[in-house]
MIZA-20283 format. One record per atom (N, C-alpha, C): residue in one letter; x, z, y. Coordinates in steps of 0.02 Angstrom, whole numbers, plus 50000, padded with zeros to 5 digits. Each point is the difference from the previous one (the first is absolute). Layout:
BEGIN
aXZY
...
//
This chain:
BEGIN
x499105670648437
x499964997549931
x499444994949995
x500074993649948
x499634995650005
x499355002449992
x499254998449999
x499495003049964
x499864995049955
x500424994849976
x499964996049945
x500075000949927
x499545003349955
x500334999349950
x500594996349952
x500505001649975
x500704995249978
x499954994249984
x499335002749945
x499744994949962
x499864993750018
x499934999550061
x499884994050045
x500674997150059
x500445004449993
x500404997650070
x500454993449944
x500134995850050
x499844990150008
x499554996349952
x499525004149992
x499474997349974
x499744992350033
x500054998250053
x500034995850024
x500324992750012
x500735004449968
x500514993649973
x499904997449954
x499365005649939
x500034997949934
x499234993949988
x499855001050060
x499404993850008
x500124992349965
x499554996549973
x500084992449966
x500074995850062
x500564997750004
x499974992650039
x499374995550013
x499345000249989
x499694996050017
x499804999950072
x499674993950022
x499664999750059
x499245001750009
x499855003250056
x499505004549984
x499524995750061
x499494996549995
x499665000050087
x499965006250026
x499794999350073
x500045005350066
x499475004649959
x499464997849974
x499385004049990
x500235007349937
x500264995849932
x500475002849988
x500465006850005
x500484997650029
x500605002050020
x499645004250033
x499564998150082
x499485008850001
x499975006249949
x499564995649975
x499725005149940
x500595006349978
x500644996349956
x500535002149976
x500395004650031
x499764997450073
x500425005550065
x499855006849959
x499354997850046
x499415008850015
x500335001449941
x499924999149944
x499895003449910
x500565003450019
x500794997950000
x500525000249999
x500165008350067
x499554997750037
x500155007450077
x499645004749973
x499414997349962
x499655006649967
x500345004049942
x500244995849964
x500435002649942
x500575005550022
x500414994750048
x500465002950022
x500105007650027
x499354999650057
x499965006850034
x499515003149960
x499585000249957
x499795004349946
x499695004250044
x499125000050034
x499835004250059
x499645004449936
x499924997749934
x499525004349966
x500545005250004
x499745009150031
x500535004349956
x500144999049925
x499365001849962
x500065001349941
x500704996549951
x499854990550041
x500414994849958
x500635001750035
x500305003250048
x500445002650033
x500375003149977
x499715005549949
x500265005249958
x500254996849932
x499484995449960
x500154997849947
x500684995350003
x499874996150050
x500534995549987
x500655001950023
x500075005350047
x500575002150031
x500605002349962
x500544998150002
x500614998549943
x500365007450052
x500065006449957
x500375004850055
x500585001449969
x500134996849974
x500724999249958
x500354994450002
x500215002050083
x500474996250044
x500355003850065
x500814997650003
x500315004050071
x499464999150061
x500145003850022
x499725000850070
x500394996150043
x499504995150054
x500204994550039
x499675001550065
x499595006950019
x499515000650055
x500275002050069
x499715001250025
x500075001950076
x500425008649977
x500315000950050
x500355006950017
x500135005150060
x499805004649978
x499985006050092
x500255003249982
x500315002650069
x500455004349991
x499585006649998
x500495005649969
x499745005950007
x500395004349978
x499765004249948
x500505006349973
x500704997749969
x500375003149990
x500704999549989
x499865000249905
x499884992949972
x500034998949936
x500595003649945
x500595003350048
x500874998149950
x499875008949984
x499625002550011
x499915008249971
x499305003550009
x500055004949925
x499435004450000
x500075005150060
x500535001550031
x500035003650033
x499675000550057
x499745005450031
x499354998850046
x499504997350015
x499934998849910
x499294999449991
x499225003249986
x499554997550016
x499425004249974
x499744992949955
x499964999449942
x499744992849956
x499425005049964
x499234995349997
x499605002749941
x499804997049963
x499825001749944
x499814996249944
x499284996549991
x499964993950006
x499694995750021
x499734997449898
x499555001849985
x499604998049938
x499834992849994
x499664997450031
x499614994350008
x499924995649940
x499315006649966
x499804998149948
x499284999049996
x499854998850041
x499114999950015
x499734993549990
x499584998349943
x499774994949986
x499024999250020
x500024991550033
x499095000550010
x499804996449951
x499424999149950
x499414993549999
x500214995950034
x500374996149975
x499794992150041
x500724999150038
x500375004750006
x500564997050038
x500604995949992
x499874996649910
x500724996649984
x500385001649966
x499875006449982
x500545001849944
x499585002149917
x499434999750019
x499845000949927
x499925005849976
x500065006150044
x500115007849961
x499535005350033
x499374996050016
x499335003650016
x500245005850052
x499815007950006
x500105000050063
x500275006449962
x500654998849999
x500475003949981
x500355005150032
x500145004550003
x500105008650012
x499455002850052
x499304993650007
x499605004250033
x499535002349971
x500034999349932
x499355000049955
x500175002849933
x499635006049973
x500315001949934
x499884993949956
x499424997049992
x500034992049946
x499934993750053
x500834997250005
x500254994850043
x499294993249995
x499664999549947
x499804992850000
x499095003850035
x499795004749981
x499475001050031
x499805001150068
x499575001050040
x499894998150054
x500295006950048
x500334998050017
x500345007450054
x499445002950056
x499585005749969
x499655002550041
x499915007049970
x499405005750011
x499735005749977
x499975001749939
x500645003849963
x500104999749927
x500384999949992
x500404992850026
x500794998449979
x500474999150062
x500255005250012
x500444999950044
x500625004449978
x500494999850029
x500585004249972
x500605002350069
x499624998850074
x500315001050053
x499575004250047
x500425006850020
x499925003750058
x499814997950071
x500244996050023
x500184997950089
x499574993049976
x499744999750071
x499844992550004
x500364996350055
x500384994150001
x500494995050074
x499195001350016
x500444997950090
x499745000050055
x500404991849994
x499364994649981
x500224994250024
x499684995550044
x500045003050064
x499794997450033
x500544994050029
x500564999949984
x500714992550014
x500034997049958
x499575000449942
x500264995449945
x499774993350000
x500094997549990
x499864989450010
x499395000549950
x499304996250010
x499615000049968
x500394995749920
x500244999249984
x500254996549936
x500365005049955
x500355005650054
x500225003549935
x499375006949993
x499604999750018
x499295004449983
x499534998049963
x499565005149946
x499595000049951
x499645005450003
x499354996749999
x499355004349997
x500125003849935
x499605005549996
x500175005049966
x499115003049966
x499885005749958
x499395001049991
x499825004050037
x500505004950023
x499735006150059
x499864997750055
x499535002950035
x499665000050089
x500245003950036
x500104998250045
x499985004950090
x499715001749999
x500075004450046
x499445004550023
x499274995150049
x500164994650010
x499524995050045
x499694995549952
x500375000449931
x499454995449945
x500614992749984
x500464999950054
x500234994649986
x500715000749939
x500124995449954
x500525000449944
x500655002750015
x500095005449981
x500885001050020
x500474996149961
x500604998150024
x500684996349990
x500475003050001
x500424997649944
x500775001749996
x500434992750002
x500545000149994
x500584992450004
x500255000849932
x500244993149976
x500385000949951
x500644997850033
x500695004049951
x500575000550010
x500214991549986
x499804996749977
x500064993249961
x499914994750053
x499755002650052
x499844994550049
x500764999250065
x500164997450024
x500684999950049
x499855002050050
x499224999450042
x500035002350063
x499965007649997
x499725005549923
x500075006150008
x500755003349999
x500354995849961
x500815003150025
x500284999150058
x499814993650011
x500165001150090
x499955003350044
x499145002749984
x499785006650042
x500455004649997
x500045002549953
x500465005849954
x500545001250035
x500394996249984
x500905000250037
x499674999150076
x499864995450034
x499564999950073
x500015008450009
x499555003149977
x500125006350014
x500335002849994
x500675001349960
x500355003049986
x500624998050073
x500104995050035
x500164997450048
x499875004850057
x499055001050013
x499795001950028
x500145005550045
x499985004549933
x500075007450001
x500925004049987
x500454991949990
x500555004550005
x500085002949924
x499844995349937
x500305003149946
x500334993649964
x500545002649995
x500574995649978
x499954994449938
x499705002249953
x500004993049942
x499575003549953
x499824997949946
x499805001449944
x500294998449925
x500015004449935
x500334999449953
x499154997349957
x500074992449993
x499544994249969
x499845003549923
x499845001949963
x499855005149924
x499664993949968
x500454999849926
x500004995549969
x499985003449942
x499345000849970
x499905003449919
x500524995549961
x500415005049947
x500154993549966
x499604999449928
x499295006149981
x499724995449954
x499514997250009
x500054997650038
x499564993650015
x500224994249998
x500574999650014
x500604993849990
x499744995649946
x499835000749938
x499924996949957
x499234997950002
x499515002050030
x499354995750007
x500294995650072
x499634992049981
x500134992550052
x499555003850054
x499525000549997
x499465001050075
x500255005750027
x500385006249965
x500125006750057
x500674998450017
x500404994349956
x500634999450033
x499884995350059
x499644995349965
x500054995050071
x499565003450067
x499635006650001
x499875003850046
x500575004450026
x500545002449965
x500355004350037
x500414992250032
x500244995349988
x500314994550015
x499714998850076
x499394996850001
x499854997250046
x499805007350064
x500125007349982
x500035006150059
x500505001450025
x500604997749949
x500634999050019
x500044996950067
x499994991949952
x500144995850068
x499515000250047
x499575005350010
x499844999550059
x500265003550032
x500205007249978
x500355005450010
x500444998650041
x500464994549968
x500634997050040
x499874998150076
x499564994849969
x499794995450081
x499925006050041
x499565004049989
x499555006150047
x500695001150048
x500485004949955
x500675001950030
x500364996050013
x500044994250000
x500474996350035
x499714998050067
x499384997849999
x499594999450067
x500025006750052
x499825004849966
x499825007150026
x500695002950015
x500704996649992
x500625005550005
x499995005649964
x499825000649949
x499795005149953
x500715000249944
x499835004049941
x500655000649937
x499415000849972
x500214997649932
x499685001749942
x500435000449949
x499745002449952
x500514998049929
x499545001849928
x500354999249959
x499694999849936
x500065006149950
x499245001750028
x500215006949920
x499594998949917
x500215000649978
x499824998949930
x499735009449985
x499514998949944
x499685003349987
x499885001749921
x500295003049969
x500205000249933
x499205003049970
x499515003750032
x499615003649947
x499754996449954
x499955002949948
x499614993249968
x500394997049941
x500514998950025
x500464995349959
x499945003949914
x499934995049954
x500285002149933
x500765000749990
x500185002149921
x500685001249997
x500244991849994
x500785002850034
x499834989950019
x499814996950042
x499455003050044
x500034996950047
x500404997850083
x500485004749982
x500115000250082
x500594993250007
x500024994949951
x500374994549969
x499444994250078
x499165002749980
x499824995250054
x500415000850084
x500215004550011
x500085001650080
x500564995649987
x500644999149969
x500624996349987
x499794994549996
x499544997249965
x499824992149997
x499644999250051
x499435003350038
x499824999650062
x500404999550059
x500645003250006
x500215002550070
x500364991049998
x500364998049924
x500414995250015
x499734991749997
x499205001349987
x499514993850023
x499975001150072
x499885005850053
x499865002450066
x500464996850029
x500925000449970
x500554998050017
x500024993150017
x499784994849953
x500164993949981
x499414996250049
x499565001549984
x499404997050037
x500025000950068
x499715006450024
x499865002650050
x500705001250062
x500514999649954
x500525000750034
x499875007350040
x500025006449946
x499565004450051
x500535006050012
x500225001950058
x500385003150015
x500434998250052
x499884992350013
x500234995250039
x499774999950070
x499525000250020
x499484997650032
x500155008750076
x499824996650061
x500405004850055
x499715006949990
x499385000849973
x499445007250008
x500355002949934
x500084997449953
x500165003549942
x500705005550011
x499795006849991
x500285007249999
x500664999149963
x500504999250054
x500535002849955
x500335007550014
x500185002749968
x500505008150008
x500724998649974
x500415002250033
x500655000549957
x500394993749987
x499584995050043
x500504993150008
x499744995649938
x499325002149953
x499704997249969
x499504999449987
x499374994949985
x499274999549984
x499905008849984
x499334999950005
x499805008449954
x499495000649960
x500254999749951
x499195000349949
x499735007149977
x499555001049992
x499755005750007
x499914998849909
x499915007349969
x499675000249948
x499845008249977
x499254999549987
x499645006850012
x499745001749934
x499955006749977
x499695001449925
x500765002149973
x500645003650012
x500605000649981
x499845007249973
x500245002149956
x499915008349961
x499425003550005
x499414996949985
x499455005250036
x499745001049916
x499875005949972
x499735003749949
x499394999449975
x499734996850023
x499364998749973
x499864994649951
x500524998649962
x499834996849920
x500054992550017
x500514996450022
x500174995250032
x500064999349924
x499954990449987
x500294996449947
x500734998750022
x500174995950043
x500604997150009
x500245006650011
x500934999049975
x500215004350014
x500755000150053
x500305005849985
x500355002350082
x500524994249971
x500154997849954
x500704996349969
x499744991250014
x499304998550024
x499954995950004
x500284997850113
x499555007050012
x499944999550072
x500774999850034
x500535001449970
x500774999149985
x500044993350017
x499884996149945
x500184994749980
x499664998050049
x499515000250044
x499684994450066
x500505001950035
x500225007950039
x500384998350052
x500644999750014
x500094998649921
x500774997950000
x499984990649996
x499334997649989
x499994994950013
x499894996850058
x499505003650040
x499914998150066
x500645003550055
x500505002449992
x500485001850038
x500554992949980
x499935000849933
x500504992449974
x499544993450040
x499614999450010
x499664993750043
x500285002150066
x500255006750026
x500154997650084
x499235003450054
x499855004549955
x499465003350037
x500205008650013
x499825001550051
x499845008049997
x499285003649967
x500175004049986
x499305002149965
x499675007750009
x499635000750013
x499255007849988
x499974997749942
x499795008049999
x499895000949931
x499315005750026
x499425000749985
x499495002650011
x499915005649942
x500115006949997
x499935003749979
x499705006949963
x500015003649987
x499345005150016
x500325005950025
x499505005750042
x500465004850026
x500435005249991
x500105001249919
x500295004649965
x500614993949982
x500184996050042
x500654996449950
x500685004550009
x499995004850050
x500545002950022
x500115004049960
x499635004049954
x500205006549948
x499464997949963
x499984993249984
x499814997549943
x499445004249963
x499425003850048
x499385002949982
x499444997350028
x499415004049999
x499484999150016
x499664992349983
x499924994050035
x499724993049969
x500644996849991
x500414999249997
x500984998649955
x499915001249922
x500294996649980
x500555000149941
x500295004549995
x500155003649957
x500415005750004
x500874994149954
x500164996150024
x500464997849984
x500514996250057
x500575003349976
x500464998050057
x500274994649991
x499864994749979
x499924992650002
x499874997350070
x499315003450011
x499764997450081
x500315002050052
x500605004549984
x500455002350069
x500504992149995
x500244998949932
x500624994949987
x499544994150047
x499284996849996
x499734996750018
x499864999350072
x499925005450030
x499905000350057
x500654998450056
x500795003249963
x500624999350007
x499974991450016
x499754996549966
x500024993249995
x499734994450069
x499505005250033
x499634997650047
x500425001450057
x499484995150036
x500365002150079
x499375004250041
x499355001449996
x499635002750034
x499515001949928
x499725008550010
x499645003649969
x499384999550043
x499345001749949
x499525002050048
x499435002949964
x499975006450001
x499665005649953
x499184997150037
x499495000049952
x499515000749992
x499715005750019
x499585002950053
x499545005550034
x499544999249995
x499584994549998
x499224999350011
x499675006649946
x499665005250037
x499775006349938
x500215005349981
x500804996450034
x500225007449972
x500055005550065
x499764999550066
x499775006050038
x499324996450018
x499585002650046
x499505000850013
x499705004350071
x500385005050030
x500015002150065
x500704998950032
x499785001850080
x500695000650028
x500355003149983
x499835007349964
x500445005849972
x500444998049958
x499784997749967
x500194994649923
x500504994950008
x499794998350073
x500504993650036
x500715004349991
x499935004450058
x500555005150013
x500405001849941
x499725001349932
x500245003749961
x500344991849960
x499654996049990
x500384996049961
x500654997850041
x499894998350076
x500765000250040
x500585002749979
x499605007650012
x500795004549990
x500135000649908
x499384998549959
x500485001049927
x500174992649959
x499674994550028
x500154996049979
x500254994150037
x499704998750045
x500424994750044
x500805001150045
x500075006450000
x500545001950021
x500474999249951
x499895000849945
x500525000649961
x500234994749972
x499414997749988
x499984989749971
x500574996850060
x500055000750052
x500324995450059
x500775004249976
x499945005549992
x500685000850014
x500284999049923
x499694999949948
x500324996849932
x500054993550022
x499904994450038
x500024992949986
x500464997350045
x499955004350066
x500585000150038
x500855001449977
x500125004549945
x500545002849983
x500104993849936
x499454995850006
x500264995349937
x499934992850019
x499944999150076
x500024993650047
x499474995849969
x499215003349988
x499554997849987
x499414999050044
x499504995950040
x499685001550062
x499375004449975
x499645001250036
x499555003949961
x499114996450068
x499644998849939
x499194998350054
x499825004049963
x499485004150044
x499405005649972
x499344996450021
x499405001349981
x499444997049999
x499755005750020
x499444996850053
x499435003150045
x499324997249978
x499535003050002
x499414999749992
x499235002250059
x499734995850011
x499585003650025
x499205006749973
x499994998849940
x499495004349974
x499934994649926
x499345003249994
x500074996149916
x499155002449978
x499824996649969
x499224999849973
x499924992749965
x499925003249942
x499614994149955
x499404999249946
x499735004550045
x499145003049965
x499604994249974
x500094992450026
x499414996249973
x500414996949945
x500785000849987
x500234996349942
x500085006449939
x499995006150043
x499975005349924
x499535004450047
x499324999849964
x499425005150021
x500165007150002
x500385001549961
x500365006949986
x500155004950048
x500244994950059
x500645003250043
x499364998150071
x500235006450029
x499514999950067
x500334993950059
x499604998350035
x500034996350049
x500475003350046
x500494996150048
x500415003150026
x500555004849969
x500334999649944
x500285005149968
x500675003750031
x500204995750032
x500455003850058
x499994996050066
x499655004850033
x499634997150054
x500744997550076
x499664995550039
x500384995250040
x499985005850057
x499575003550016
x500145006550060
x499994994450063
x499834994650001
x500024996550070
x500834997550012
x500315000049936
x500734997450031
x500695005049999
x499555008849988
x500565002850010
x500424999949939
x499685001849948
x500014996549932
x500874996649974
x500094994950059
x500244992649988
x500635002950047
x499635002650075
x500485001950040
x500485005549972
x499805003449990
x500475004849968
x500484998949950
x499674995349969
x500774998549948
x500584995850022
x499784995050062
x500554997750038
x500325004950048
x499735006850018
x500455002050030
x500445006349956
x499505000449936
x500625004449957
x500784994049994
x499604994349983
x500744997649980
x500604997750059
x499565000950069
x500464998650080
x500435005849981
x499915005249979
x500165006749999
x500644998749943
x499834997549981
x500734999549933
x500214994550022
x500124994950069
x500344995950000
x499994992349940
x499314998849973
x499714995149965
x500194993750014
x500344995349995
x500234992250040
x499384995649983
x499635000149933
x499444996250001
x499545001649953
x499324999349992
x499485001349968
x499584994549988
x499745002249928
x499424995049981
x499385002550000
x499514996350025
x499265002749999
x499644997149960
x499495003049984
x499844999949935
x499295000550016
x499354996349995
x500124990850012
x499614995750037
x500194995250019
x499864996750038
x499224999749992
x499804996049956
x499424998049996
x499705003249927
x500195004849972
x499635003149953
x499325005049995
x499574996849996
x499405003050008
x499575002449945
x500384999549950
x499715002449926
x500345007150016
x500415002450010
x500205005450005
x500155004850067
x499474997650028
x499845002250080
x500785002350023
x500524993850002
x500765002650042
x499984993450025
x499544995650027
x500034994850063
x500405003750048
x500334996450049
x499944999250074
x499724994450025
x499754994149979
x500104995150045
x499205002450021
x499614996150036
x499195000850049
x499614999949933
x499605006750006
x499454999749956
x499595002650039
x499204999749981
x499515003250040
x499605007650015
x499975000250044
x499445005850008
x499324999849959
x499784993350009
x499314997749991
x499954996249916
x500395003049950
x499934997449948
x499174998749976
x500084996149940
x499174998349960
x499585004650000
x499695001449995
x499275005649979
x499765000949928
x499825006149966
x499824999749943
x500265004449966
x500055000749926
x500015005749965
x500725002650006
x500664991549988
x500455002750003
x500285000850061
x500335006750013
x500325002650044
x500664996450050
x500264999050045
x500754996250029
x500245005250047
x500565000149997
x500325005850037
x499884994450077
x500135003150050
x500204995950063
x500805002750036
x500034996950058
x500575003650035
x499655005850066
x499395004949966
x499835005350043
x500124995450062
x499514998150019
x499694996050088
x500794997750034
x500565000249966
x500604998350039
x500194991349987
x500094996750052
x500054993150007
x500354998149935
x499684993449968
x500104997949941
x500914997849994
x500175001550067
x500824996449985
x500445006250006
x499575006149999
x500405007450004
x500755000049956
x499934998149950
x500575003349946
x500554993350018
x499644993350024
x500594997250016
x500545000550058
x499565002450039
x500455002350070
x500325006449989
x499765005049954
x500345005549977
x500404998849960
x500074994849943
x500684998449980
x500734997450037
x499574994350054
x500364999450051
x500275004950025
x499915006450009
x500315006150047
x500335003449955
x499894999449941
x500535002649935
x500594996150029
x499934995449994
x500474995350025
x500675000850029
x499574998950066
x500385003450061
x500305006250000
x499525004049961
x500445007349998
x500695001849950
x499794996949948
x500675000549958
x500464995850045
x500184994450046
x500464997450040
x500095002950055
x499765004550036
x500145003550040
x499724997850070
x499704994349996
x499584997750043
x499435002350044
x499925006149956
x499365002650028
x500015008449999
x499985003950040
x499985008949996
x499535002249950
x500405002549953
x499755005449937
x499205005150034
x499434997349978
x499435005650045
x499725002949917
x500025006649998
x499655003649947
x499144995849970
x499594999250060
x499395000850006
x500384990549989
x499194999249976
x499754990950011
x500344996950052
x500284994849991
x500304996850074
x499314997150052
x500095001750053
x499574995650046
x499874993050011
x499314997550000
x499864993749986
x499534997750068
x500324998250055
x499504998050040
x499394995149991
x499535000450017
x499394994749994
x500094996049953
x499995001249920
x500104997749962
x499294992849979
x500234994049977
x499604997749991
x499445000449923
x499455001650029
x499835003449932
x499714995849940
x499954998749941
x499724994249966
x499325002549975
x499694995849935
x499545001449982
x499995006349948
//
């Protein structure tokens, strides 16, 4: 893909006829190569038009035409720095975005391990190392950190990611033109990387009325972006797949179930397959559900379900037990109604520095077994694909991607990955992987990891 902003392609044709001397015409060059290739990041970001088809380079890799035998995770990439171009201070790392992100204001568990990140997409921060020197995080806003991102996901053997697209944010210019320009990087990432991605929309939030933005959104995505088009983009069922998450969940939603209808009877009338992201009582319509059987007619509508877990167990025991009373039964209702079914995995969960309330570590990572165990409850029920849950979320301590051992120093607390190499959970997703495909022998205990390379 060009790295030219639009705004400029034959900018050159549109030059005045005059005659320029050599000295000149110099000058006009340089201006013109500098403009062109735009080495400032920052002006990189601003001017970059990401609302356009994809024209870039392409690798091969995973089999784009189905969810099936997949492991895809949900990839946030909502992390905003000071200074990086978008205008939105240092956003989900900081309880007050415009003040200085250090001791006080923080709202994230885990700290990245960025030691690969391109000095351009990194920002000094107010917390210290342990050696005195400034710790760093990346913002999501920059292109070479999505690259990393999918890069790894390459790496380690995990199939694509589902791109999460709030939709109330849609209506502020700076957070849209931020989910815009994570997109298209999103894209590039997976098309370079042989990766899938696709698009999930994210209803929380929305007023009554609102879920009208995801419909006017998906069919600007359409027109512009040409998005659904492009070789990485996820299709299931012989069509694009759009994801859309926040469907029947009880907790005092504005929009309602008669609206969430009306999207995926619209996005199936566009020629898409669709998830529908759920909560885990949708099956007998209890516990975080609706107690209304509306969301069965709704779900009828979809082509792939995918109940919400993050919380709702907490040990392996718990693993076991939600298997046999709830995931067992969920597969075989969706099966008898030629519906696919993704369940969501988690690795642990802690979000002590964004709600003081709740202890650090609140359901602890166990070194992996945690994570392992729920991929092999669901090997056990014959699972075709899973979503993990998330990629890069560190407000709510359920990262996988490299975070550190050696987080900041100081009052507030950071979980780490217990002394195990910072790329642990990605190579262990990787073996989720393999194991739901049969690629790899079912082992109770942790899979074996020879001489692992260990990070910071």
């Amino acid at each position: 893909m060009s790295n030219y902003p639009c705004s400029w392609r034959g900018g050159a044709r549109q030059l005045p006829h005059w005659r320029l001397n050599q000295k000149w015409s110099a000058i006009l060059l340089v201006q013109l190569v500098l403009l062109l290739h735009i080495t400032d990041p920052v002006k990189s970001q601003s001017l970059l038009d990401p609302l356009r088809p994809y024209d870039g380079p392409v690798a091969s890799g995973v089999d784009t035409s189905t969810l099936n035998g997949k492991v895809l995770v949900g990839y946030q990439g909502w992390f905003n720095c000071q200074g990086d171009g978008a205008e939105l201070g240092w956003t989900h790392w900081a309880r007050h975005r415009f003040r200085r992100f250090g001791p006080g204001n923080v709202t994230v568990d885990l700290w990245p391990d960025v030691a690969e990140y391109g000095d351009d997409a990194l920002f000094e921060t107010g917390f210290r190392l342990a050696d005195g020197s400034p710790a760093k995080v990346f913002s999501s806003f920059r292109r070479s950190t999505v690259l990393l991102h999918f890069r790894w996901m390459r790496q380690y053997g995990i199939d694509g990611a589902m791109v999460q697209r709030f939709a109330n944010g849609l209506h502020d210019p700076k957070l849209r033109h931020h989910k815009d320009v994570v997109l298209a990087h999103a894209r590039e990432a997976a098309n370079r990387e042989g990766r899938t991605y696709a698009v999930m929309y994210d209803l929380s939030g929305l007023p009554t009325g609102g879920v009208q933005r995801v419909i006017d959104d998906w069919t600007m995505l359409r027109k512009t972006m040409e998005m659904g088009s492009d070789p990485a983009y996820l299709h299931h069922r012989g069509r694009p797949l759009v994801a859309v998450w926040g469907v029947g969940f009880n907790d005092d939603r504005a929009y309602s179930l008669g609206e969430c209808r009306e999207l995926v009877e619209f996005l199936k009338a566009d020629g898409c397959s669709v998830m529908l992201g759920v909560p885990t009582g949708w099956r007998q319509l209890d516990r975080d559900a609706v107690p209304d059987p509306a969301l069965h007619e709704i779900i009828c509508l979809a082509d792939v379900v995918s109940p919400w877990t993050v919380g709702r167990y907490r040990t392996s025991t718990e693993v076991l037990r939600h298997r046999d009373h709830v995931w067992r039964g969920d597969i075989v209702w969706c099966r008898e109604r030629d519906i696919d079914y993704l369940p969501v995995v988690f690795p642990g969960f802690s979000w002590h520095n964004l709600k003081p309330d709740f202890p650090l570590a609140q359901i602890p990572r166990r070194k992996g077994e945690f994570l392992w165990n729920q991929f092999l409850a669901l090997e056990s029920l014959d699972a075709q694909m899973v979503y993990v849950a998330m990629f890069d979320e560190v407000d709510e301590g359920t990262a996988i991607f490299k975070c550190t051992n050696n987080p900041p120093v100081g009052a507030e607390p950071f979980l780490t990955y217990e002394g195990l190499p910072s790329d642990h959970y990605l190579w262990l997703t990787g073996e989720g992987g393999r194991l739901l495909r049969g690629e790899r022998q079912r082992t109770d205990d942790l899979p074996y990891r020879p001489s692992p390379k260990h990070g910071r």
